[in-house]
C-alpha positions in Angstrom: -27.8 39.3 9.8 -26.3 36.4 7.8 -24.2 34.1 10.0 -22.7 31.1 8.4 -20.8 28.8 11.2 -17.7 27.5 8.2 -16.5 23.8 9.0 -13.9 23.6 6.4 -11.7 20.7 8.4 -12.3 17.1 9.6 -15.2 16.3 11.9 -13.1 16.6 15.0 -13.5 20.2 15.0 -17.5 20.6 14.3 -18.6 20.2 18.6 -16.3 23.3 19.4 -18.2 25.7 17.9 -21.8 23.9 17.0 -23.3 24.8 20.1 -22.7 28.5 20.0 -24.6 28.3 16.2 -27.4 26.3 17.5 -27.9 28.6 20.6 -27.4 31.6 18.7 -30.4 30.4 16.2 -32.7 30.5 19.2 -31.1 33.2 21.1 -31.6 35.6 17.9 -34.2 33.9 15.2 -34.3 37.1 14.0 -30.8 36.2 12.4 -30.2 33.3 9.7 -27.6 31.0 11.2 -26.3 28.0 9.0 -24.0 25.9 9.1 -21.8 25.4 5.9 -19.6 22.2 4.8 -17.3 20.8 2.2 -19.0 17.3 2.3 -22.6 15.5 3.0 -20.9 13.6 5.5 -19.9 16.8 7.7 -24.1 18.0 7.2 -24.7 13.9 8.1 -22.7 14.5 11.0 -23.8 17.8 12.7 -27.5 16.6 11.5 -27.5 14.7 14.8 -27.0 16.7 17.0 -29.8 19.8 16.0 -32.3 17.8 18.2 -30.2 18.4 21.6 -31.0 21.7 21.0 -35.1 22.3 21.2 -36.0 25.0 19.2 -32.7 25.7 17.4 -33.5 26.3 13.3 -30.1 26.5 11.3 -29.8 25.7 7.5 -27.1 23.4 6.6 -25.2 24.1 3.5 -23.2 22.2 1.3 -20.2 23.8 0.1 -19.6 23.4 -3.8 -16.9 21.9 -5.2 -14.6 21.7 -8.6 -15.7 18.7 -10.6 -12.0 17.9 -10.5 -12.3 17.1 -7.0 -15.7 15.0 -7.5 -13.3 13.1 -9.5 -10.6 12.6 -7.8 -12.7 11.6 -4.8 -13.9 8.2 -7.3 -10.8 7.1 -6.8 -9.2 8.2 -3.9 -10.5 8.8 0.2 -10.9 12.2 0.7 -12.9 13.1 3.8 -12.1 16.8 3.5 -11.7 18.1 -0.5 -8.5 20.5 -0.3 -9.1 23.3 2.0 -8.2 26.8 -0.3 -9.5 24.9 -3.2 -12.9 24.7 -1.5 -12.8 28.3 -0.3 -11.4 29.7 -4.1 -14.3 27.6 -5.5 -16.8 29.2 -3.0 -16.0 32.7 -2.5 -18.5 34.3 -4.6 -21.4 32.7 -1.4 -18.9 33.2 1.3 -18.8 36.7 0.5 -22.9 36.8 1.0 -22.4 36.2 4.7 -22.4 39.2 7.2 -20.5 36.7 9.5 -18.0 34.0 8.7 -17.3 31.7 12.6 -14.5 28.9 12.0 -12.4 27.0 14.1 -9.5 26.6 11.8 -7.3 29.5 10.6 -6.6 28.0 7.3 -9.9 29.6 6.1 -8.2 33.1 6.8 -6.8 32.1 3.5 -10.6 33.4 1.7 -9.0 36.6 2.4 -6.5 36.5 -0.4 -9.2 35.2 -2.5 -11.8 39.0 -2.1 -14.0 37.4 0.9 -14.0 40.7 2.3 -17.2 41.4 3.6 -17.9 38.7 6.3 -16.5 39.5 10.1 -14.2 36.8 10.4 -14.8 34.8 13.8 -11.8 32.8 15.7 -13.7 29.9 18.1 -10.3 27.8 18.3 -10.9 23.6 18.7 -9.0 22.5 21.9 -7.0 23.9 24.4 -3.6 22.4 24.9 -0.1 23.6 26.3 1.7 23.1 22.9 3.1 25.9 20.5 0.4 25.8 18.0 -2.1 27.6 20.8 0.2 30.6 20.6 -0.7 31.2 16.8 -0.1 34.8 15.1 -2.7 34.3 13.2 -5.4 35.6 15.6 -4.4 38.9 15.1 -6.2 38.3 11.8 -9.6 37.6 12.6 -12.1 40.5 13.5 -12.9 39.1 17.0 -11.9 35.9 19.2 -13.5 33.5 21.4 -11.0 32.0 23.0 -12.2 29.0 25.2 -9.2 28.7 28.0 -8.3 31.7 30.2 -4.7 30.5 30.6 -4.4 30.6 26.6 -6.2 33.8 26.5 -3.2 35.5 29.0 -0.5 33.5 26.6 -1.7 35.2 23.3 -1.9 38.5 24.9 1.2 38.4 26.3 3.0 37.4 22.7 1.2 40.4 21.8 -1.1 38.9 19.2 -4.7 39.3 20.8 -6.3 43.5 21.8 -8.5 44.0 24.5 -11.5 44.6 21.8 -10.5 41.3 19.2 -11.4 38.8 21.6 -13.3 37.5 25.0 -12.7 34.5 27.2 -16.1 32.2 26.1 -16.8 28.6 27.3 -15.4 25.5 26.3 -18.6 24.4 24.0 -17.8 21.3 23.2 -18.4 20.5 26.6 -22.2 21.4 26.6 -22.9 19.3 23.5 -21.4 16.2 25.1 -23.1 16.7 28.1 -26.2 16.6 26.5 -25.3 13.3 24.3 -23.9 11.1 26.9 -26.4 11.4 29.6 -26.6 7.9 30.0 -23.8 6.5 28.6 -23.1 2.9 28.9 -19.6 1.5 29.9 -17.0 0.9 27.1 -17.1 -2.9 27.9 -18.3 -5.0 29.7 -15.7 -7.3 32.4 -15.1 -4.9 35.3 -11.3 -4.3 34.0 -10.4 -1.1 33.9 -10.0 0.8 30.6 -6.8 2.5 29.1 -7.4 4.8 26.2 -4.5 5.2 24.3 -4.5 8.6 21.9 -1.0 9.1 20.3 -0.9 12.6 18.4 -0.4 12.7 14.6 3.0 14.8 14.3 5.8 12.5 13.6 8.2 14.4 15.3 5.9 14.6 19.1 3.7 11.6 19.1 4.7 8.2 20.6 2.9 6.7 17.7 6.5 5.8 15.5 8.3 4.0 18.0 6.1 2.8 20.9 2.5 2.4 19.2 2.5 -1.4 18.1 4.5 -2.1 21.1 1.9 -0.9 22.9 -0.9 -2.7 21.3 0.9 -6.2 21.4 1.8 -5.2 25.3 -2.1 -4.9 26.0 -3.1 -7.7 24.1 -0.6 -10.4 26.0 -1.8 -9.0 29.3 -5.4 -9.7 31.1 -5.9 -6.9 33.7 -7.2 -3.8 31.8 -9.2 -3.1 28.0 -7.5 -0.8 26.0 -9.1 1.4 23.7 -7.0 2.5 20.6 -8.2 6.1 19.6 -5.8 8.1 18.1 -6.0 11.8 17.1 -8.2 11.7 14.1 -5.2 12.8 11.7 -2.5 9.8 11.9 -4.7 7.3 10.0 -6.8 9.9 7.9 -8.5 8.4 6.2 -8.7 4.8 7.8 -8.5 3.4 4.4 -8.9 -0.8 4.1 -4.9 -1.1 4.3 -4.5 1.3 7.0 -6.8 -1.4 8.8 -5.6 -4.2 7.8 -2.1 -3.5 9.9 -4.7 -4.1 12.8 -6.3 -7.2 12.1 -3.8 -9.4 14.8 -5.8 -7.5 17.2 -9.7 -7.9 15.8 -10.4 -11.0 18.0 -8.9 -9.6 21.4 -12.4 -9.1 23.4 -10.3 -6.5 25.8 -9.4 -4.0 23.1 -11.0 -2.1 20.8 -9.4 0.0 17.5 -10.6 3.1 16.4 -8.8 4.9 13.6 -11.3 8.4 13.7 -15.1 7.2 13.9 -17.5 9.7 15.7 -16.9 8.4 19.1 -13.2 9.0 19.1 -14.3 13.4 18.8 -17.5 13.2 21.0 -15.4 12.3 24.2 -16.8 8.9 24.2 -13.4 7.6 24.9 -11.9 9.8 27.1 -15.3 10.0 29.2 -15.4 6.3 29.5 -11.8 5.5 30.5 -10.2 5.0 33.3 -6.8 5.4 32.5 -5.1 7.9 29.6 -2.1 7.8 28.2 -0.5 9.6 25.4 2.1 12.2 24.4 0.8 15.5 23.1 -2.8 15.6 22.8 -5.0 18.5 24.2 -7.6 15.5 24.4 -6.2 14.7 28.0 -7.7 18.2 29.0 -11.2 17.0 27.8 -10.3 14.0 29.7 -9.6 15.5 33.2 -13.0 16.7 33.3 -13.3 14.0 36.2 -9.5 13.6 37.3 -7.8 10.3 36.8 -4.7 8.6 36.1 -2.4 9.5 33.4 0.3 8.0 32.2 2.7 10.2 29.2 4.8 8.3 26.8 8.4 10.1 25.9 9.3 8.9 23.0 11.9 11.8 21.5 13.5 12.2 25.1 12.1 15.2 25.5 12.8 17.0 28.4 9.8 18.4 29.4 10.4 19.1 33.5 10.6 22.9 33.1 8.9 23.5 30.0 5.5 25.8 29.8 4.8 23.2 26.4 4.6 20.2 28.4 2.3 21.1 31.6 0.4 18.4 30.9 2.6 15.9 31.4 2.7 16.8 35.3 -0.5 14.9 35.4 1.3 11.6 36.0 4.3 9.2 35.3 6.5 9.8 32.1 7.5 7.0 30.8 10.7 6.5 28.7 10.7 2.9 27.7 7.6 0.3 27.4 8.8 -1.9 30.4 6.8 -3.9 32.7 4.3 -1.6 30.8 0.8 -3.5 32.7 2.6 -3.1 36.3 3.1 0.5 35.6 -0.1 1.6 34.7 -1.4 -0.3 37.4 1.0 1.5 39.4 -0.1 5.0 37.9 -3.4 4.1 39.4 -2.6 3.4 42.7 -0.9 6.5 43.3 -3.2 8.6 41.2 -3.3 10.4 44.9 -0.3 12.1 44.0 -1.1 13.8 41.2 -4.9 14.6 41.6 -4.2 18.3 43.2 -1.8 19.1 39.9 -4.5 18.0 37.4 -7.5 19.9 39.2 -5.5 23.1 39.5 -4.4 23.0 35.7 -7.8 22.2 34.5 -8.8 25.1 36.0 -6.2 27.6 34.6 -7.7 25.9 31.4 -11.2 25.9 31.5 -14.0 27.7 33.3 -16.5 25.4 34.4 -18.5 27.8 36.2 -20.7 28.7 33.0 -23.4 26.2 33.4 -24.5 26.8 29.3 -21.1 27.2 27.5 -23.2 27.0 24.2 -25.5 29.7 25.1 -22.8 31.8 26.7 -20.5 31.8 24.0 -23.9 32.5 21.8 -24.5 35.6 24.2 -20.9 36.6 23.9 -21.1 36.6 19.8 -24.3 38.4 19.8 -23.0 40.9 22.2 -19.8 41.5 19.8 -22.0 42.2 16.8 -24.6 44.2 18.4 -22.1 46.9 19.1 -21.3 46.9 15.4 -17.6 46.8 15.8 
């Protein structure tokens, strides 16, 4: 069998599915697993991680593309060439695989282009409380792994997931990480502690439009914590030299650090290492209440989020509406992190199942299982 694990998107979504492929090359090397990719830089970046996994063989492909986009790239960042572009160009070798496994549902667009013989795999990348988990669009794909139980009951109740299309796997991403920050140092080095700040890229939900810059100047003035500035890969992609340069006030500030989408701000380096999180929308502050902390949510469209099943997440601690007194309140967010802990452990739970001890190699097992019953 022909497997071909499709990372059409930008690197961010690569560790939510590359453990299942590496563990399914050693769990079945009877199959051909590889790993496929619109750029060098994507095969550069999941080259890295092959060694965490003894024994795990997969090919890694590059995807090819139009020579318009090889020119257009000359002259202009583009991390990711356009996404159906890449899948029209390639559909002729996408249709050579018995098994197509993608985190992104833009690929389901292949379909419209005669990729019709590859089992189309669903692995999602995150699991949030926002709209965009309930997605139609699963109904499309042959089978699901869906990686949070409490998102799993939501797409079943909307109707759009069937007992045989889908299974409840392990958050991956998890087991990868694991692995690659056994002995991680700290994010710096003064005792403070550190705030990660991680706006999300819509316009219309992150805090990024009218509190970011506040916030950065805020932390700069002050001297009790570091502040690490990692958004959600998408607002500044790509980090171009003038995207930077908006920064540069803040380059000689020992206490902070900027990070417009390097590989540390998708391998839970940040939110690992912090001590404090605060943001607006992201799914991130899941990955972050892997050990429970303090939170702090900005609400910068006065939304009112109190009774809402979107905003969950923002029960993890204080919702601010202004930037006032902004130190003395995330001080104060840590002090009484007390109050909150019980809230963030029980919705971590609904979210993820910890008890696999191998996410990688369960999800593996549960793939392996689907296609061995030839549905």
């Amino acid at each position: 069998m022909k497997i071909g694990f499709l990372y059409n998107s930008q690197n961010h979504q690569i560790l939510h599915s590359l453990p299942m492929a590496l563990e399914l090359s050693i769990l079945r090397p009877d199959w051909q697993v590889e790993v496929l990719a619109p750029s060098q830089a994507h095969l550069d970046y999941v080259a890295q991680f092959v060694g965490l996994y003894p024994g795990a063989r997969v090919a890694l492909r590059l995807l090819r593309q139009p020579m318009a986009v090889g020119l257009i790239r000359r002259f202009r960042p583009m991390p990711v060439p356009p996404k159906v572009w890449s899948l029209l160009h390639n559909r002729a070798y996408l249709n050579s695989f018995d098994v197509l496994v993608m985190t992104d549902k833009t690929s389901l667009w292949m379909r419209r282009f005669g990729v019709d013989r590859p089992k189309l795999i669903n692995t999602e990348h995150g699991a949030g409380d926002r709209d965009v988990a309930v997605d139609a669009r699963v109904a499309k794909f042959d089978f699901n792994l869906i990686p949070s139980p409490k998102i799993a009951n939501w797409l079943v109740e909307a109707g759009y997931l069937k007992s045989d299309r889908y299974a409840v796997s392990a958050y991956a991403k998890f087991d990868i990480v694991r692995r690659l920050h056994r002995d991680r140092p700290p994010l710096f080095g003064n005792g403070r502690p550190t705030v990660l700040y991680n706006p999300h890229f819509e316009p219309t939900l992150s805090s990024w439009p009218r509190f970011g810059m506040a916030v950065l100047d805020a932390m700069a003035r002050q001297d009790r914590f570091n502040l690490v500035f990692a958004p959600h890969m998408r607002l500044f992609d790509p980090p171009t030299p003038r995207r930077l340069a908006a920064f540069d006030r803040f380059k000689d500030v020992p206490h902070m650090r900027i990070d417009l989408g390097s590989d540390a701000s998708c391998d839970m380096t940040y939110t690992l290492g912090a001590d404090l999180y605060m943001g607006d929308v992201s799914s991130q502050v899941y990955e972050y209440l892997v050990n429970p902390r303090p939170c702090v949510f900005l609400n910068a469209h006065g939304v009112e989020w109190r009774d809402s099943p979107r905003y969950l997440f923002w029960h993890f601690g204080p919702v601010l509406d202004d930037l006032d007194g902004l130190p003395d309140r995330l001080a104060n967010a840590i002090a009484r992190h007390g109050e909150w802990r019980a809230h963030q452990e029980k919705a971590f739970a609904a979210n993820f199942d910890l008890s696999v001890p191998d996410p990688g190699r369960h999800n593996a097992q549960l793939l392996a299982d689907w296609l061995s019953r030839g549905i």
